[in-house]
C-alpha positions as CSV (number, residue, x, y, z in Angstrom):
1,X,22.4,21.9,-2.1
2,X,22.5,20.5,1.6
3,X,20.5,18.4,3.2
4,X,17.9,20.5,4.9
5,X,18.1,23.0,2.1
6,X,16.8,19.8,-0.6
7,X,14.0,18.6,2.0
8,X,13.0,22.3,1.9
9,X,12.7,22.7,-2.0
10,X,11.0,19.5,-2.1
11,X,8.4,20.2,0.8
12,X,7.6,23.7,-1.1
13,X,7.4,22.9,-4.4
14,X,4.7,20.1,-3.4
15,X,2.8,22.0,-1.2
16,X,2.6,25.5,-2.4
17,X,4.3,24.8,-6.3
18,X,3.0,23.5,-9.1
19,X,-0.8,23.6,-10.3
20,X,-2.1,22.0,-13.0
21,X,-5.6,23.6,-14.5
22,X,-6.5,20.0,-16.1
23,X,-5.7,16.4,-16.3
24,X,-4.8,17.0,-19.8
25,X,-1.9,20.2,-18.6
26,X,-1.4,17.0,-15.9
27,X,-0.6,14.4,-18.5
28,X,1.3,16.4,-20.9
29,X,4.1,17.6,-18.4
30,X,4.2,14.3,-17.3
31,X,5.2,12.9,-20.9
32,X,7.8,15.7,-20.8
33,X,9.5,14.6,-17.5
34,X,9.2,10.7,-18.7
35,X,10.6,11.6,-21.8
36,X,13.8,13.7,-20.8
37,X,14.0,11.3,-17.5
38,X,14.2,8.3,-19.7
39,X,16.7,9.7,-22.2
40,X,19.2,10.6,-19.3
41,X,18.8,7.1,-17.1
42,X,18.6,4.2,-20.0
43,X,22.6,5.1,-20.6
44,X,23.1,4.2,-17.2
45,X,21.0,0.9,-16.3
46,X,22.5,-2.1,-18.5
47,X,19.4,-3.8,-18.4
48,X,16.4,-1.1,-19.7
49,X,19.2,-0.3,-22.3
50,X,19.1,-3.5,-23.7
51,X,15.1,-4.2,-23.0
52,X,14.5,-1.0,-24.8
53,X,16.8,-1.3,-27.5
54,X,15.6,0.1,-30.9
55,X,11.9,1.5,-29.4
56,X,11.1,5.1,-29.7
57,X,10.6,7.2,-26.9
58,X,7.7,8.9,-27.9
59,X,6.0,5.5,-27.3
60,X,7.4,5.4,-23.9
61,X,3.6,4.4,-22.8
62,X,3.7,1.3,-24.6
63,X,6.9,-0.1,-23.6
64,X,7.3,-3.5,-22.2
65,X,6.0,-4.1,-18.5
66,X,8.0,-5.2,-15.5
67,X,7.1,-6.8,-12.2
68,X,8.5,-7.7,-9.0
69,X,10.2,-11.0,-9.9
70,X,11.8,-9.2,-13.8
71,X,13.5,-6.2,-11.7
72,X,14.6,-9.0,-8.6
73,X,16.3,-11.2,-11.4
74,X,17.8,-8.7,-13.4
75,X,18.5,-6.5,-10.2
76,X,22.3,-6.3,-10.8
77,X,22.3,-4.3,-14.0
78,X,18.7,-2.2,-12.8
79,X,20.1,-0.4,-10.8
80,X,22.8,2.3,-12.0
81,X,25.2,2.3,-9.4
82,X,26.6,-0.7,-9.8
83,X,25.6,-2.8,-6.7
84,X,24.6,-6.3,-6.8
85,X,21.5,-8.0,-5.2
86,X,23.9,-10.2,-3.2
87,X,25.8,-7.7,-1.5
88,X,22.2,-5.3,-1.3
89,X,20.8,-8.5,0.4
90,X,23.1,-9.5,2.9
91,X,23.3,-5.8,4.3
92,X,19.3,-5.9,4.4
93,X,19.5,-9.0,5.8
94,X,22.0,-8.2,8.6
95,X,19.7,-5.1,9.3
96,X,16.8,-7.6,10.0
97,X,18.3,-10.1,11.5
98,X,20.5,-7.1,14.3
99,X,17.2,-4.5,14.0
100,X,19.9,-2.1,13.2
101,X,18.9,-0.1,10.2
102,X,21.1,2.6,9.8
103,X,23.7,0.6,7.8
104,X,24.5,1.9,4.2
105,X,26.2,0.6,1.3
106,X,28.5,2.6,-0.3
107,X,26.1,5.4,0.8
108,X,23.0,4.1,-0.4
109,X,20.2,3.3,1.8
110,X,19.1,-0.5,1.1
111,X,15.8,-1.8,1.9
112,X,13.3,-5.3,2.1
113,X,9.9,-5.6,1.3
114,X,7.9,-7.4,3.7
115,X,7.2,-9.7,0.9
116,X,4.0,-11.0,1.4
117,X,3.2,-11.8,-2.1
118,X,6.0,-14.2,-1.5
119,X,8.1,-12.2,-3.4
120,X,10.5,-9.9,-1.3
121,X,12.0,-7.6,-2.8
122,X,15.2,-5.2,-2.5
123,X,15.0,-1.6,-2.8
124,X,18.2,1.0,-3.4
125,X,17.7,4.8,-2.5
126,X,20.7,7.9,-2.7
127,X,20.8,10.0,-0.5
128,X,19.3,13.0,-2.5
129,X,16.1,10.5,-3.4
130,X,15.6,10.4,0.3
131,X,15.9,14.2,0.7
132,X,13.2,14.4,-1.8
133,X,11.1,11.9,-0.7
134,X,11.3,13.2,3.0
135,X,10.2,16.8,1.7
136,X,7.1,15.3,-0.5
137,X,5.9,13.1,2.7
138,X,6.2,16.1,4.9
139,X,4.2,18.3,2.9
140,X,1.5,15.9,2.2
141,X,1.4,14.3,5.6
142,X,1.9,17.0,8.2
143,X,-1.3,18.5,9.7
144,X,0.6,21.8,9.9
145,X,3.6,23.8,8.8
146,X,6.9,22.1,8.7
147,X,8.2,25.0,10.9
148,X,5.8,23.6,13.7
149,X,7.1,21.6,16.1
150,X,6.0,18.0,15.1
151,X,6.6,14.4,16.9
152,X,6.2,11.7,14.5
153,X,5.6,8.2,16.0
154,X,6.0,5.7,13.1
155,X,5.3,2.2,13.3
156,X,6.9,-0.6,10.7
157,X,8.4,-3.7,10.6
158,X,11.9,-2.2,9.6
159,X,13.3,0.7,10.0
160,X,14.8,2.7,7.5
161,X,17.4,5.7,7.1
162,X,14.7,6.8,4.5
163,X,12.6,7.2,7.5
164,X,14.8,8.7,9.3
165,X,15.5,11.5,7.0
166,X,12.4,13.4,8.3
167,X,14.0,14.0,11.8
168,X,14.7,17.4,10.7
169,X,15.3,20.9,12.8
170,X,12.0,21.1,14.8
171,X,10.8,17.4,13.8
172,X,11.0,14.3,16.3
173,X,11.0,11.2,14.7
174,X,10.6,7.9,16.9
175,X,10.8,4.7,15.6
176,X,8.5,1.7,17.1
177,X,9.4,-1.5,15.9
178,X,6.2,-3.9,15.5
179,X,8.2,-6.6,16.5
180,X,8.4,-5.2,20.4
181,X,5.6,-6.2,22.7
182,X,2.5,-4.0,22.6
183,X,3.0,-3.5,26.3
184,X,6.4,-1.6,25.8
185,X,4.5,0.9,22.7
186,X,1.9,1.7,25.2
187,X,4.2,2.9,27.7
188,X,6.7,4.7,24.9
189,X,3.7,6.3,23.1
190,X,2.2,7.7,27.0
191,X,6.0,9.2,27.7
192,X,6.5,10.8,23.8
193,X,2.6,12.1,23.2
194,X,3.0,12.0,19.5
195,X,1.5,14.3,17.5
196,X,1.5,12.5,14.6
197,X,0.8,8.7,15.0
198,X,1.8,6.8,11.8
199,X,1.3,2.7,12.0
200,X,-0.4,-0.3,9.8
201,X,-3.9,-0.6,10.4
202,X,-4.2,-3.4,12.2
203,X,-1.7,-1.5,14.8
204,X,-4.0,1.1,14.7
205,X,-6.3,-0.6,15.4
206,X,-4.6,-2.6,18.8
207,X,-3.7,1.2,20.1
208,X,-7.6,2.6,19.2
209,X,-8.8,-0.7,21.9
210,X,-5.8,0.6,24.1
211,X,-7.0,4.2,24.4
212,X,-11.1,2.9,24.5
213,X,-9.6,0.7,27.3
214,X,-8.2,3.7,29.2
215,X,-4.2,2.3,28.6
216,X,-3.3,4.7,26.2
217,X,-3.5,8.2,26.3
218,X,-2.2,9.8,23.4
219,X,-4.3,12.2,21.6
220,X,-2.3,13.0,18.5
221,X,-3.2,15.9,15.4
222,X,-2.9,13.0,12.4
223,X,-3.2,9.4,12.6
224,X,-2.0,8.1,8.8
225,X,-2.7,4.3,8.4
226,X,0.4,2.9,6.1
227,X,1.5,-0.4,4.7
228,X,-2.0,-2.3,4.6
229,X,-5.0,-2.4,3.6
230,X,-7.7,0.3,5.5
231,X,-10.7,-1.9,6.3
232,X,-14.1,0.1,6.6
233,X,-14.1,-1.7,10.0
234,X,-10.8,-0.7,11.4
235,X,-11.2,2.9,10.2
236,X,-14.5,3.4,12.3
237,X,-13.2,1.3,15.4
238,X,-10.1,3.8,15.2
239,X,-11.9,6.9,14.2
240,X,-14.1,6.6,17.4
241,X,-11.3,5.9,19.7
242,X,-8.8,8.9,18.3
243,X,-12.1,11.1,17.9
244,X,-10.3,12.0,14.2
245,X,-10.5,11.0,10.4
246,X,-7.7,8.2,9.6
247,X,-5.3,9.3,6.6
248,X,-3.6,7.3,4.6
249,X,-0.2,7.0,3.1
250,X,0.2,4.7,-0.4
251,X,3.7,3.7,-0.5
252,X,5.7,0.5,-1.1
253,X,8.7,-0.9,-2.4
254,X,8.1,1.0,-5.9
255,X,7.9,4.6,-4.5
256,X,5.4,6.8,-2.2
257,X,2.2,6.1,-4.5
258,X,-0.6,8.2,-3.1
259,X,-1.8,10.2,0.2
260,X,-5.2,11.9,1.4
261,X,-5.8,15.7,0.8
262,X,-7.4,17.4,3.6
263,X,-10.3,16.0,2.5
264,X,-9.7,12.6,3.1
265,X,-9.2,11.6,-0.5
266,X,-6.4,9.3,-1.3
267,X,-5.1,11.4,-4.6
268,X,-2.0,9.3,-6.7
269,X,1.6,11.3,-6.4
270,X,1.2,12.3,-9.6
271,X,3.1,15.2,-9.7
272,X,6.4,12.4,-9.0
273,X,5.4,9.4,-11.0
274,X,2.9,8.0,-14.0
275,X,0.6,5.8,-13.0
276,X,-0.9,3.8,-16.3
277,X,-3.9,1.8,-15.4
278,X,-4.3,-1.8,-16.8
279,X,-7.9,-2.1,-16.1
280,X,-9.6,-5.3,-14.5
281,X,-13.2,-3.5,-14.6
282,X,-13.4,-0.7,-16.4
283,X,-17.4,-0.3,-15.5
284,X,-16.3,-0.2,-11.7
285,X,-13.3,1.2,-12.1
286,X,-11.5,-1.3,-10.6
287,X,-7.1,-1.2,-12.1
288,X,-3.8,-2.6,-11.8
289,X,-1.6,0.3,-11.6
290,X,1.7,0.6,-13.8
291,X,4.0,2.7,-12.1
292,X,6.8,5.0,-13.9
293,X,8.7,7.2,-11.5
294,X,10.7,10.1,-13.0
295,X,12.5,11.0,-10.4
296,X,14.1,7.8,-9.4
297,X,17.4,7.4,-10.6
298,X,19.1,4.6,-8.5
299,X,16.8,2.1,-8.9
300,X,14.7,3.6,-11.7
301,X,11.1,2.1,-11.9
302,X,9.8,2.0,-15.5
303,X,6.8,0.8,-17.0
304,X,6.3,-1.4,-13.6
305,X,3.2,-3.3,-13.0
306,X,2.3,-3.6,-8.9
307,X,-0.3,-6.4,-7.9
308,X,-2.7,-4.2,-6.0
309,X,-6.5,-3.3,-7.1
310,X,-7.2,0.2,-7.0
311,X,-10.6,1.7,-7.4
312,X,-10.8,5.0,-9.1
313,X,-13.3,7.6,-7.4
314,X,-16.2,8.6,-9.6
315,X,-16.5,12.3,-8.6
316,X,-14.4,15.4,-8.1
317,X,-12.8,15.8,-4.9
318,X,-13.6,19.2,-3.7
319,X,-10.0,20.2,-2.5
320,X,-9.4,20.6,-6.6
321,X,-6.6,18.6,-7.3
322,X,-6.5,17.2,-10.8
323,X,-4.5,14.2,-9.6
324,X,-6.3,11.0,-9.9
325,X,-8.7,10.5,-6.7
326,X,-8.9,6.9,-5.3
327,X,-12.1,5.1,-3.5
328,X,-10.8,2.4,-2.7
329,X,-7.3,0.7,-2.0
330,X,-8.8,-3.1,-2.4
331,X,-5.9,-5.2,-2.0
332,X,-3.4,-7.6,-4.1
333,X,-4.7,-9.0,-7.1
334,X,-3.7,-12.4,-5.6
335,X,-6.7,-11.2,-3.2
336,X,-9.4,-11.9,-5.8
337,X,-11.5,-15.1,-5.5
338,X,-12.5,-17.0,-8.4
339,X,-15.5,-19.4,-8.7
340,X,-16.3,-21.4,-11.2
341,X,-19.4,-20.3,-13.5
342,X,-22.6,-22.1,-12.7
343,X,-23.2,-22.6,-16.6
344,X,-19.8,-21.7,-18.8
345,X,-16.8,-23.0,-18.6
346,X,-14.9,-19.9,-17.0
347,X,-14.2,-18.8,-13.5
348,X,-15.6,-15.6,-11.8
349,X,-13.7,-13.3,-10.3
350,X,-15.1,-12.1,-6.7
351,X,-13.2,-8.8,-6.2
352,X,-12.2,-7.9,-2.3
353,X,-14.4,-5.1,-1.9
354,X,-17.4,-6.8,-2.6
355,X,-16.5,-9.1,0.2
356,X,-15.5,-6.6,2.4
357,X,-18.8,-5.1,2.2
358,X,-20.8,-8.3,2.3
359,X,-19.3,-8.6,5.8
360,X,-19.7,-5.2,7.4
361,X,-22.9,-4.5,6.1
362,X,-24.8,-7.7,7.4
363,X,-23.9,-6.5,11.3
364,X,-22.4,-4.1,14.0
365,X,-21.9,-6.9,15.8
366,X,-18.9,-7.9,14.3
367,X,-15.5,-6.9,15.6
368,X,-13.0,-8.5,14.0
369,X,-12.8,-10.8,10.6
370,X,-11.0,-12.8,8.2
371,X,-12.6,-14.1,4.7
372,X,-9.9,-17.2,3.1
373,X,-10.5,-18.6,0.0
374,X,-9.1,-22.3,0.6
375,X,-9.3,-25.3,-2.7
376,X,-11.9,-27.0,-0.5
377,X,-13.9,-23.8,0.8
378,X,-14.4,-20.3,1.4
379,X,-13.4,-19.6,5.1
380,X,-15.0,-16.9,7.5
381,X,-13.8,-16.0,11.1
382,X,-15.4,-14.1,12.7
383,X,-15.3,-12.0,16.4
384,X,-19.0,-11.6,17.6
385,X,-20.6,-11.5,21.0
386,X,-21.5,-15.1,21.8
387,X,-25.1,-14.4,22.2
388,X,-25.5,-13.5,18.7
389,X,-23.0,-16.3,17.0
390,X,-26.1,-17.8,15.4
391,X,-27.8,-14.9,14.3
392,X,-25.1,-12.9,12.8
393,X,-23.5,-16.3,10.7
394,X,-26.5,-16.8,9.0
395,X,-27.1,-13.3,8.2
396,X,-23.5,-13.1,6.3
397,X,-24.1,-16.6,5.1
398,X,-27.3,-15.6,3.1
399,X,-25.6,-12.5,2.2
400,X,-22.7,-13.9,0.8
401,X,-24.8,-16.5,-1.0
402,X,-26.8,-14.2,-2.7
403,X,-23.4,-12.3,-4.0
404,X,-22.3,-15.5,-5.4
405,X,-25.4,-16.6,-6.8
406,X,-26.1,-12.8,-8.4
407,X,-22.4,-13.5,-9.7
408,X,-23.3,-16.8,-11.6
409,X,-20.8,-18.9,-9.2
410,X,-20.9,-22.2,-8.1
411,X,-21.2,-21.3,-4.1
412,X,-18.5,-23.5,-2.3
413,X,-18.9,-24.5,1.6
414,X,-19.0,-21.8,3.7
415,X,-17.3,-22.3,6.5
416,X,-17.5,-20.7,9.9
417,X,-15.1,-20.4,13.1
418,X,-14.2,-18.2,15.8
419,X,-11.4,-15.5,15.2
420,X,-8.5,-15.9,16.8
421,X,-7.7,-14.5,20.2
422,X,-4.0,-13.6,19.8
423,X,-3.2,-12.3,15.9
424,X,0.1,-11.3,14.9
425,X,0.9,-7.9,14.3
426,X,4.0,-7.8,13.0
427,X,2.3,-9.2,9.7
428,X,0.6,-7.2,7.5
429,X,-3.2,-7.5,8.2
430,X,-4.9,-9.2,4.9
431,X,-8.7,-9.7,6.0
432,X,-9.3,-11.1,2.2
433,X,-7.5,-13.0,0.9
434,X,-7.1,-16.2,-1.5
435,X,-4.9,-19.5,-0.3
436,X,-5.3,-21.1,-3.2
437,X,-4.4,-20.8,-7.0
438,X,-6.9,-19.6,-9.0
439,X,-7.1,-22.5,-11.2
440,X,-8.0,-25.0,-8.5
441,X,-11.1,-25.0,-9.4
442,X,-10.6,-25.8,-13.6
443,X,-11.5,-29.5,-14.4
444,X,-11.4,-30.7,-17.5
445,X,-14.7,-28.8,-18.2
446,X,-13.7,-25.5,-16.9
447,X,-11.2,-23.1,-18.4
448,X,-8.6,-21.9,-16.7
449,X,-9.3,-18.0,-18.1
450,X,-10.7,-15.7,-15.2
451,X,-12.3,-13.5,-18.2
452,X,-10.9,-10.5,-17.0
C-alpha cells in the first residue's frame, strides 16, 4: 500500500468505518486487538518481554504500569527497531538546536517532548504509523471532506515529519514555528488565509487580540487548540474574536489521545488505543489515564500511565459515539495543590479545576491569570483594569478562601501581583500550577499521604 493510498484507508475507516452499538461491543474488540497486538510485539521489544515474562495475556489489564522516566531508561530495548536513545537524542537534538525537522534516522521519524514535567521524552514513529496517524487526524479534525481543498496553519514548538505527512494532494500544510516573532505569524497568516488554524491556546489566544485589534485578518473554517491546557477564559476571548467554537486536539508524546466531535465533545481515540482510568475521584470523575495503544509498533506504549487529570462527562454526547466523552482536560497531576488538613494529619488535594473556576467566576474583569502554589504561599496574578484592582482581589480572595475553608485546609497567604506584560509563548501555558513538592507542607505532625 502507498503512501496516499494508507492515509486514505485510515481517514475512511475512522470516519465512515466502524460503529460500535455499546461500550460493552467497544470494550470487547478492544481486548481483541490488545490481545493479538501484544502477542505479535512482546517478541520484538527486549524489555516488555522480560517485564512480562511468565503473565498471562488474558490479564493484559492488570499488567505492570509504566511512565515517562521507566520507558526513557529502558528506551534502548522499548523500542523494536533497534535504535538507541543516544543516537534518537542527538538527531532530535540537532533538529532543535538547526530548526530543521525533516531529518530521519534510519527512516524513522524522531521526536522531543517539550518536557515540562521536567521529564522530556523521545518518541520514535515509522513511516506507516505516520500514514495512519495522518489519516485518523484528518478525519477527525477536518471541517470538510478530505477531497476539499484545505490550508492547515499549524503552530508548535517543533516541527515534525509526522506533521508533515498531512500535506497531501489538495492539502496545504504550513508550519509556524512559536519560536518566530508574533509580528512575522501575523503577516504569514494575512498572505496564506488558513482555513484551518491549529495552535496552543495561549497562541490562540495572542492571534484572537490580533484580529479584535484589527492586525489579523484571517477568518478560518476550524480553529483546534493543541498541546495545552483550554482555559474557560482563553476559549471565550478566542471564540468571540474568530466568531467560532474552539476544538481541540488530545495528543502527546504517548499517541493522539482524544479530539471533539462536531459537537464540541472531546471523545478519547478509542477506536486506536485503551485508555484504563486510575481514578483520583471517582465521585467527580476526576482520572489518571493509562494509555495502551494497539497500533503502535515502533515504540509500543503498554500499560502507560500519563500525569494528566481528566474529567469524564456525566451525560451522553448527542453525536452518539460510545467512546468515552471528556468535560474537562484539567492539567498534570503535578498541577494539584495540597494543603494541609485544618484538624488531621493529612494534606488536601485542591484539584485545578476548582481553581480555575474560583477565578473566572468571581469577575469579567479579568483578562489574563496565573494561580502558583509556592512552599511559602499561594500566588495569584492577575490582568484587571486598574480601576477595579481592589475590587476584583478581594472578590477572588474571599472566594478562594471559602474553597479552602469548605475543603478543611489550612488557607496559606494569598498573595497578589500584577500579570506580566510580556509572557512567553514558546512555553506551554500552565495557568495552575504547583512550584512546590507536595510534601512541603508535612511536619512532624502531618503525613505525607495526600489521601487520594
Amino acid at each position: 500500500m502507498n503512501d496516499l493510498l494508507r492515509i486514505l484507508w485510515y481517514y475512511g475507516r475512522t470516519r465512515y468505518g466502524r460503529k460500535f452499538r455499546s461500550p460493552d461491543a467497544l470494550h470487547i474488540w478492544q481486548d481483541q486487538q490488545v490481545k493479538q497486538f501484544l502477542h505479535q510485539i512482546l517478541p520484538r521489544s527486549p524489555f516488555y518481554q522480560a517485564y512480562y515474562r511468565g503473565l498471562n495475556l488474558q490479564d493484559w489489564r492488570q499488567f505492570p504500569l509504566i511512565d515517562k522516566s521507566i520507558m526513557m531508561s529502558n528506551f534502548d530495548r522499548l523500542n523494536t527497531v533497534g535504535i538507541s536513545q543516544a543516537e534518537a537524542m542527538e538527531v532530535a537534538r540537532k533538529a532543535e538546536e538547526d530548526r530543521n525537522f525533516r531529518s530521519t534516522l534510519r527512516g524513522y521519524t524522531v521526536g522531543l517532548s517539550s518536557g515540562t514535567s521536567g521529564n522530556r521524552g523521545l518518541f520514535l514513529v515509522s513511516p506507516a504509523e505516520q500514514q495512519a496517524w495522518a489519516g485518523t487526524i484528518l478525519a477527525k479534525a477536518l471541517p470538510q471532506s478530505i477531497l476539499s481543498h484545505q490550508r492547515i496553519a499549524f503552530f508548535l514548538r517543533a516541527n515534525s515529519n509526522l506533521y508533515e505527512t498531512v500535506q497531501q494532494q489538495r492539502i496545504q500544510f504550513e508550519y509556524f514555528d512559536l519560536f518566530q516573532p508574533l509580528e512575522q505569524h501575523i503577516a504569514r497568516l494575512n498572505g496564506y488565509h488558513p482555513t484551518v488554524l491549529v495552535a496552543p491556546a495561549s497562541m490562540l489566544r495572542f492571534l484572537a487580540e490580533a484580529r479584535s485589534r484589527g492586525e489579523l485578518s484571517i477568518l478560518p473554517r476550524r480553529i483546534i487548540s493543541v498541546a495545552e491546557v483550554l482555559d474557560p477564559l482563553d476559549e471565550q476571548v478566542i471564540c468571540q474574536a474568530f466568531n467560532q467554537p474552539v476544538h481541540q486536539i488530545y495528543q502527546c508524546t504517548e499517541g493522539f489521545l482524544a479530539a471533539t466531535c462536531e459537537h464540541g465533545t472531546l471523545h478519547l481515540n478509542e477506536e486506536s488505543l485503551v485508555i484504563q482510568k486510575d481514578y483520583l475521584d471517582r465521585a467527580s470523575g476526576r482520572f489518571m489515564p493509562i494509555i495502551t495503544d494497539f497500533q503502535r509498533t515502533t515504540q509500543p506504549i503498554i500499560r502507560y500511565r500519563l500525569d494528566d487529570i481528566l474529567t469524564e462527562q456525566k451525560t451522553p454526547c448527542p453525536c452518539g459515539s460510545v467512546s468515552t466523552a471528556i468535560a474537562q482536560i484539567e492539567g498534570r497531576c503535578d498541577d494539584i495543590f495540597y494543603l494541609p488538613d485544618r484538624i488531621h494529619a493529612r494534606l488536601i488535594p485542591i484539584f485545578p479545576d476548582l481553581i480555575r473556576r474560583a477565578v473566572i467566576l468571581t469577575s469579567d474583569a479579568i483578562q489574563e491569570y496565573s494561580v502558583v502554589q509556592t512552599s511559602e504561599a499561594i500566588q495569584i496574578f492577575l490582568k484587571v483594569p486598574e480601576d477595579q484592582w481592589a475590587s476584583v482581589t478581594a472578590s477572588l480572595e474571599t472566594r478562594l478562601q471559602e474553597l479552602l475553608q469548605r475543603s478543611n485546609c489550612q488557607i496559606p497567604p494569598l498573595e497578589f501581583s500584577h500579570y506580566p506584560t510580556q509572557t512567553p509563548y514558546d512555553k506551554k501555558l500552565r495557568r495552575v500550577r504547583r512550584e512546590c513538592p507536595e510534601n512541603i507542607f508535612c511536619s512532624d505532625s502531618i503525613g505525607a499521604d495526600p489521601g487520594i
